[in-house]
C-alpha positions in Angstrom: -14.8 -22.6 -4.0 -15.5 -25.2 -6.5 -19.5 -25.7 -4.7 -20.2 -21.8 -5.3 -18.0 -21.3 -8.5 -16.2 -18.7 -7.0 -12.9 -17.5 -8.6 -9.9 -16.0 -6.9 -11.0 -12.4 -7.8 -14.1 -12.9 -6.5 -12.9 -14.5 -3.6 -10.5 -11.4 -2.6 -13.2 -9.0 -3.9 -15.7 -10.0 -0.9 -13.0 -10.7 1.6 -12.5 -7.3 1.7 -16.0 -6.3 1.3 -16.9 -8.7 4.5 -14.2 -6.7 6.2 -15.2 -3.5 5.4 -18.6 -4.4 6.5 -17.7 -6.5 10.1 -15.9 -3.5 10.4 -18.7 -0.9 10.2 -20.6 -3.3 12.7 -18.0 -3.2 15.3 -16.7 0.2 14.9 -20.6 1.3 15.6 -20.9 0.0 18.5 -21.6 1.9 21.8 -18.3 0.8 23.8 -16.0 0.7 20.6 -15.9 5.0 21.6 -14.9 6.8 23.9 -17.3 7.9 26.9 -18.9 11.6 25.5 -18.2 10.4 22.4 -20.6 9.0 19.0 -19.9 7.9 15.6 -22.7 8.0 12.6 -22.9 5.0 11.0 -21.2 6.4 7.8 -17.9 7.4 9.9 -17.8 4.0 11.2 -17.5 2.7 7.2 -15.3 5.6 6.2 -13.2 4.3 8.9 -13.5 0.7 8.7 -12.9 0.9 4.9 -10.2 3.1 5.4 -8.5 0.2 7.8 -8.8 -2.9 6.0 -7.9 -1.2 2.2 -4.4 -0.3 4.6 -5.1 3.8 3.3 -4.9 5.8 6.5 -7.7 8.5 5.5 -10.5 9.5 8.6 -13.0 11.1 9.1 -12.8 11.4 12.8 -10.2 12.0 14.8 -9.1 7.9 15.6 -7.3 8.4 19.0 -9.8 10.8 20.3 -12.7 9.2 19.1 -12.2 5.2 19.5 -12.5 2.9 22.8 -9.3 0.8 23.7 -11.9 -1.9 21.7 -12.3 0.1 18.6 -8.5 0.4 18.2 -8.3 -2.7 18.8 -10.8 -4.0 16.0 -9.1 -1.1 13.6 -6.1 -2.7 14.2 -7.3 -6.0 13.7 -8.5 -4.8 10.5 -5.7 -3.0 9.5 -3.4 -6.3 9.9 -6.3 -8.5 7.7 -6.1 -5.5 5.2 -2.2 -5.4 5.0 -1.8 -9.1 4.3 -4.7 -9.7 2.9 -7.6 -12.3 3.1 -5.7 -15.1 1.5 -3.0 -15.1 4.0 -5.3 -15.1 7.1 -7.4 -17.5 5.7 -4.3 -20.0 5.6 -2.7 -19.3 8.9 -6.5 -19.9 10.4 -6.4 -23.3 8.9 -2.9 -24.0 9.9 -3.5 -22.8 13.4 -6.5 -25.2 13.5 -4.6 -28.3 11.7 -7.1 -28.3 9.0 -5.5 -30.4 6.0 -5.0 -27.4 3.0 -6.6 -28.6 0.0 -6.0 -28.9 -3.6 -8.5 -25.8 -4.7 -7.1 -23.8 -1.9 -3.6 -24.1 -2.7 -4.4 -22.9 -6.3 -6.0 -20.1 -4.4 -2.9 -19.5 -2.7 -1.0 -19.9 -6.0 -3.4 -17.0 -7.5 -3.2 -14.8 -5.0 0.8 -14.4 -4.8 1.2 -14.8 -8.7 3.9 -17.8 -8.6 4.2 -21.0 -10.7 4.3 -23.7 -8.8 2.2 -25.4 -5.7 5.1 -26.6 -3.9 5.5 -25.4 -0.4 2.8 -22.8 -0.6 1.1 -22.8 3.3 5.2 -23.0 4.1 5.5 -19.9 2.5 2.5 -18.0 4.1 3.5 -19.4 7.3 6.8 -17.3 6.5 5.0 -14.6 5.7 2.8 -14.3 8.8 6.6 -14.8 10.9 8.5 -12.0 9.3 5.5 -9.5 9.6 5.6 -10.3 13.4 8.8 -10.2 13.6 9.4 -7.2 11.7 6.7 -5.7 13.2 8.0 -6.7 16.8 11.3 -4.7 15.5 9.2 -1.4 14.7 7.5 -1.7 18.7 10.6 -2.1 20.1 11.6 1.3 18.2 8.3 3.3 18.9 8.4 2.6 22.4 12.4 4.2 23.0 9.3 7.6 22.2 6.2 6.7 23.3 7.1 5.0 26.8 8.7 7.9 28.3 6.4 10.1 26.9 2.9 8.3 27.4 3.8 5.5 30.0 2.4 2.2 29.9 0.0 3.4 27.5 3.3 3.7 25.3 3.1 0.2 24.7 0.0 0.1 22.9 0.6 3.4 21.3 4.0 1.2 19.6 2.3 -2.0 18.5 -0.4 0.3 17.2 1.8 2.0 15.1 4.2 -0.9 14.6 1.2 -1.9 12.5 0.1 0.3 10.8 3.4 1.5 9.5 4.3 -1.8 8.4 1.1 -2.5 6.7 1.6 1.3 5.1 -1.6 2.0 6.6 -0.8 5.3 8.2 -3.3 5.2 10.9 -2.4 7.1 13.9 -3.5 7.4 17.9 -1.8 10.7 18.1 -4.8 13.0 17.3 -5.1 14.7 13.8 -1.8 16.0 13.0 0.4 12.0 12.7 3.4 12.5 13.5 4.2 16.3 12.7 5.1 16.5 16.5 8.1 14.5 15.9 9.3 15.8 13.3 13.0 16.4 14.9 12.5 13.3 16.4 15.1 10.6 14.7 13.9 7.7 16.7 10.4 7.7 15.5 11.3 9.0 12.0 13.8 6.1 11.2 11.6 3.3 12.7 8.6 4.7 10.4 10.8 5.2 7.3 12.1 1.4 8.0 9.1 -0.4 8.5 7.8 1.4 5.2 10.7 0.8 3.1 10.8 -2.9 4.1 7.1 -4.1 3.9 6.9 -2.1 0.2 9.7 -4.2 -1.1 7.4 -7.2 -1.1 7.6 -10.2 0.7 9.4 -12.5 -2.8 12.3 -9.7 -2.1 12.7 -11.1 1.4 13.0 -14.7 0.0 15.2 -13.4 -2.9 17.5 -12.1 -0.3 17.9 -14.5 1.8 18.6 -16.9 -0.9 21.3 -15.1 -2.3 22.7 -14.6 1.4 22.3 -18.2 2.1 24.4 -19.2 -1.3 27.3 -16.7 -0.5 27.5 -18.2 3.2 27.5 -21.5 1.7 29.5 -21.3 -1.2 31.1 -17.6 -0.8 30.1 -16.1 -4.1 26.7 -16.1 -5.8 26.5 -17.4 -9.2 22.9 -17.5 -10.2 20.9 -16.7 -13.2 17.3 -17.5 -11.8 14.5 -15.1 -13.3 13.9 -14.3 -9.7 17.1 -12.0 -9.4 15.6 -9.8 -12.1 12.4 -9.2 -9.5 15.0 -8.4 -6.9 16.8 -5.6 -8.8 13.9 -4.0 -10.3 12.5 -3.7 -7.0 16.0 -2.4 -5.4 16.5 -0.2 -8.2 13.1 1.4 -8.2 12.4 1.8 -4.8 16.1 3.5 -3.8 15.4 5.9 -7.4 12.4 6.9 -6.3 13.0 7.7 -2.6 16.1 9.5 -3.7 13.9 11.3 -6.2 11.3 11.8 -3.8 13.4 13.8 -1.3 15.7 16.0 -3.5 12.8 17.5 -5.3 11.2 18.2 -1.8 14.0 19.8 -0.7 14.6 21.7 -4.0 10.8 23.2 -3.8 10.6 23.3 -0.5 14.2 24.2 0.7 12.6 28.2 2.2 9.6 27.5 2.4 8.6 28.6 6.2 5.7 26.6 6.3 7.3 23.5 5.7 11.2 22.7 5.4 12.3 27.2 5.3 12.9 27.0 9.7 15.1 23.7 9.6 18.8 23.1 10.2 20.4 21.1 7.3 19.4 17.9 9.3 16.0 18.4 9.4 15.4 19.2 6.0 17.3 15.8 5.4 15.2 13.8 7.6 12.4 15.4 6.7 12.3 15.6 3.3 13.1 11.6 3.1 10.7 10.7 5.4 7.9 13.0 3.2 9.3 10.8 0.0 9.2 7.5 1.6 5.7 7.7 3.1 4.4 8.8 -0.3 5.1 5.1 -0.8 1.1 4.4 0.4 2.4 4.8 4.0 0.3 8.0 5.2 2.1 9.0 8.0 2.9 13.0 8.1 5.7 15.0 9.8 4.9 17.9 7.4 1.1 19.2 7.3 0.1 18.3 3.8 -1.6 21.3 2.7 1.8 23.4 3.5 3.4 22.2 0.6 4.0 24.2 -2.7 2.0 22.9 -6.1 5.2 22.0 -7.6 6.0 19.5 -4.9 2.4 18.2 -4.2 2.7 17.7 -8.3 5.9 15.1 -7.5 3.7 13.6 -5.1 0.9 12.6 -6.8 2.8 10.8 -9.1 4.7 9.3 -6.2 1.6 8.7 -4.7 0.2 6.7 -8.0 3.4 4.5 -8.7 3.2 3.6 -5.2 5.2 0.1 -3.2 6.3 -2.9 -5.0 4.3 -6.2 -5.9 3.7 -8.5 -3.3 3.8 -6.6 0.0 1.4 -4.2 1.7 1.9 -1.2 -0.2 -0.5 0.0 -3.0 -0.4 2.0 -6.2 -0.1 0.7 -9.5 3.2 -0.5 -8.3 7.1 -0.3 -9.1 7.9 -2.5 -11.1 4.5 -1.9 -13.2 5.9 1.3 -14.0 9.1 0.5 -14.8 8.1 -2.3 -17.8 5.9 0.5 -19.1 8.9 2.1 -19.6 10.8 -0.3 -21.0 8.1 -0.9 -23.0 8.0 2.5 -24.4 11.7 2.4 -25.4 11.4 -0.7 -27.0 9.2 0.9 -29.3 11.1 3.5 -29.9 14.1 1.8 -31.2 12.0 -0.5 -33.0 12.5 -4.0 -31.1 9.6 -6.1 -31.1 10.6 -7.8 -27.5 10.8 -5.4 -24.1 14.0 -6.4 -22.9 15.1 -5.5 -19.1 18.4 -6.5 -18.0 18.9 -9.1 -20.6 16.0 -10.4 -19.9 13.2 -10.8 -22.4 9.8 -9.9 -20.6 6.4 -11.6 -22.0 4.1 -10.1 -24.1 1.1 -10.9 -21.4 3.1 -9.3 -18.7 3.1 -6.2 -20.7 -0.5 -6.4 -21.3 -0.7 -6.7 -18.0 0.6 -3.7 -16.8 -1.2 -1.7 -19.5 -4.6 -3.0 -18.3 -3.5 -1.8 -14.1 -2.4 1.4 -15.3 -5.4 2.0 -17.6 -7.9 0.9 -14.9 -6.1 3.0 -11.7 -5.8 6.2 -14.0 -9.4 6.0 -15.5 -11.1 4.7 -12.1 -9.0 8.2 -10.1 -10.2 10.6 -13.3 -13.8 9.3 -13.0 -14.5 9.5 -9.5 -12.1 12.5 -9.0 -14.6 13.9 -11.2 -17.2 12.9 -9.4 -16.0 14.3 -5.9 -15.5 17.7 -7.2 -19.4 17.8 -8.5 -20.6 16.2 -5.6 -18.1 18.5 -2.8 -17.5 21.3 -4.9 -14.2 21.8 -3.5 -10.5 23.0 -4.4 -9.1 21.4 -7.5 -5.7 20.3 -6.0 -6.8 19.3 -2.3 -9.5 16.6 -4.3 -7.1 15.4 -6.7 -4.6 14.9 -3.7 -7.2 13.4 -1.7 -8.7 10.6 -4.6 -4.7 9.8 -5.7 -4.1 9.1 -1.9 -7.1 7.1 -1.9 -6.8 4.8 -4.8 -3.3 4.7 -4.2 -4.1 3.5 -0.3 -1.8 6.1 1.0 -4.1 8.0 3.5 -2.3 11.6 3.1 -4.5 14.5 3.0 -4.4 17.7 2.4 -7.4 18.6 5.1 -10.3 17.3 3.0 -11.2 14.4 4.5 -12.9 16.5 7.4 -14.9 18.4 5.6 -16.6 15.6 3.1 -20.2 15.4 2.9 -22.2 12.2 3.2 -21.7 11.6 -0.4 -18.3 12.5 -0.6 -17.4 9.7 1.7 -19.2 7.7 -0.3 -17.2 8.2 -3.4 -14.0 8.1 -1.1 -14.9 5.1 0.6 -15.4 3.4 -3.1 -12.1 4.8 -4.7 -10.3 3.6 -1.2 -11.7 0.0 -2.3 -11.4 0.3 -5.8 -7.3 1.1 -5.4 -7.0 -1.8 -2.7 -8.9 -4.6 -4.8 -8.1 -3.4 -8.6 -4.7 -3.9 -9.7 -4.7 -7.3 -7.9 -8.3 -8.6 -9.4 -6.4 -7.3 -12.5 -3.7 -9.1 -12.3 -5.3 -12.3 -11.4 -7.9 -11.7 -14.6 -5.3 -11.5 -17.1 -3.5 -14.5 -15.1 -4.1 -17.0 -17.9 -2.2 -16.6 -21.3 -5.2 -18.3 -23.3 -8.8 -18.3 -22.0 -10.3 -20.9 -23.0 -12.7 -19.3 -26.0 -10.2 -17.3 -27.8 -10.8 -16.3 -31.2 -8.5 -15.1 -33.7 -9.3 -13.0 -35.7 -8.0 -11.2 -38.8 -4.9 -8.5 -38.7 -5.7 -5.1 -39.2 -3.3 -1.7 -38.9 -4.8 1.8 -37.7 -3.3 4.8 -37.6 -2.1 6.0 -33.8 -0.1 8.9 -32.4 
């Protein structure tokens, strides 16, 4: 890093751009599909980008198209996608006992935002353990459905999945319709809706947690005022609001509608409608055919869509927590406070800058090349604006448009899929220092606004 100058951002930035590309190698090759089958060259990147920015959107039908070897490199690149190039990079090293060095720990540091280069590779050890593990869970779940069903192909069916639900990819072996076969099934539904929920929470949730369990077991009450609770609630408190939000207004839209939730018992509407709200969360897994759903709800959902997981795990969007210091930001100016203030707690002014500049950047980057796709494919208003927010957003649900792009089209798709996987983190690592070194001040000047 320090030969070839390169700074964090960049050093994401072409991670997954090599990805993308290794990917498109592999995925093009004769035995990565199936016998009868062949894949153009700009499929193979739709797909491969697709995988390792974690969004679930295809071209081709993945199951039907792809070799046991090209799931296998999807998968591969769905796993690098989900936790990202910094935390392969470190379990490589570990794996080969190469001593961690000082500029790679501050990559590390970068890379997960924290304050401190104590016990870094520890912690992306950790990291690479409770996805396994977690991941392990969600297998042993799938295969209770796919075992009986498809055999010992079952087995791969539920790792496959395992992965891709965790890593909120949404990728699916099942043919073109995910999962709306099983959408009375509560086996598969509450394995997917847990291994989404979990790995959007961010991994510094985990540690938070277990912290705070590990106190009460020691001491049998928790009395802490670390900064690091406030991550923890605003997390909690976001993704259960949200979820909950998510699923009553599906039900209230969609409640007779025949095509969708109209032919369910009270159960299935349930289930179905919090499964449709939690896998808005960047997840891309469907039990409900996308395009069946009413404008008012798909309305809900791209908003959904936008806000997306929480920092620090595998979901995308401009991310909880984002959102709700925007907010607070909002109100503070309101009542006139020159501080945000968020459960007691006084948030920094670069923070808040912060968040301005991810927002900004999603929002102008999904009106500019949502633009661009409906000049280039000339195609409904609503599917394309579905499709881009589920691409920038990495979410991977579509409303059948995918299918039908043309060679430019995918183009466009495959850049916004990159854009939304790469730009609210090279954000946030730009804006990481409080005062670049060249900072002028200049003089104080009011203009007139709203």
């Amino acid at each position: 890093m320090r030969r070839h100058k390169l700074t964090t951002t960049s050093i994401i930035m072409l991670g997954f751009l090599l990805g993308a590309i290794l990917g498109t190698i592999c995925l093009s090759l004769p035995f990565s599909v199936k016998q009868g089958q062949k894949i153009g060259v700009l499929d193979a990147l739709f797909v491969a980008v697709s995988s390792v920015c974690v969004t679930g959107l295809s071209t081709v039908n993945i199951g039907q198209t792809f070799s046991a070897f090209g799931q296998i490199v999807i998968l591969l690149l769905i796993q690098f996608g989900g936790l990202g190039i910094v935390t392969f990079t470190t379990m490589v090293l570990c794996l080969f006992r190469r001593k961690i060095t000082l500029s790679e720990r501050i990559l590390i540091q970068n890379a997960y935002n924290l304050d401190t280069l104590s016990g870094l590779v520890k912690l992306t050890m950790q990291i690479m353990k409770v996805t396994l593990c977690l991941e392990g869970i969600g297998a042993i779940g799938y295969a209770f459905v796919f075992v009986p069903e498809f055999g010992i192909q079952g087995i791969w069916y539920s790792i496959f999945h395992a992965v891709s639900a965790f890593c909120n990819a949404g990728i699916d072996l099942l043919g073109g319709n995910s999962f709306c076969a099983y959408a009375d099934n509560v086996m598969l539904n509450m394995t997917t809706i847990f291994l989404i929920i979990v790995s959007g929470l961010g991994f510094p949730v985990y540690w938070e947690i277990a912290r705070l369990t590990s106190r009460r077991l020691q001491h049998g009450h928790v009395q802490d005022t670390r900064k690091g609770n406030l991550q923890l609630k605003l997390v909690l408190l976001a993704t259960v609001s949200l979820i909950l939000v998510g699923a009553v207004l599906t039900l209230i839209f969609e409640y007779d509608n025949p095509d969708t939730l109209g032919n369910m018992g009270w159960p299935g509407k349930l289930m179905a409608a919090l499964f449709q709200s939690v896998t808005l969360r960047t997840a891309g897994f469907a039990t409900i055919p996308q395009e069946c759903f009413r404008p008012g709800s798909c309305l809900v959902y791209l908003v959904l869509m936008f806000i997306g997981g929480s920092p620090a795990g595998t979901a995308g969007g401009v991310k909880t927590v984002t959102v709700i210091l925007l907010f607070a930001s909002m109100f503070a100016n309101i009542k006139g406070r020159k501080d945000v203030i968020v459960m007691h707690r006084r948030i920094a002014d670069e923070t808040i800058r912060r968040c301005v500049a991810i927002v900004t950047f999603s929002f102008t980057a999904l009106f500019v090349l949502t633009t661009a796709l409906l000049a280039v494919q000339g195609s409904d208003f609503l599917d394309t604006l579905y499709e881009m927010t589920s691409a920038i957003a990495t979410v991977g649900l579509s409303r059948g448009l995918s299918g039908a792009l043309k060679p430019a089209g995918k183009l466009l798709v495959c850049l916004t899929m990159y854009l939304g996987r790469i730009g609210p983190i090279t954000l946030a690592l730009a804006f990481n220092h409080q005062k670049p070194a060249g900072d002028i001040t200049c003089a104080e000047s009011k203009v007139i606004i709203g």
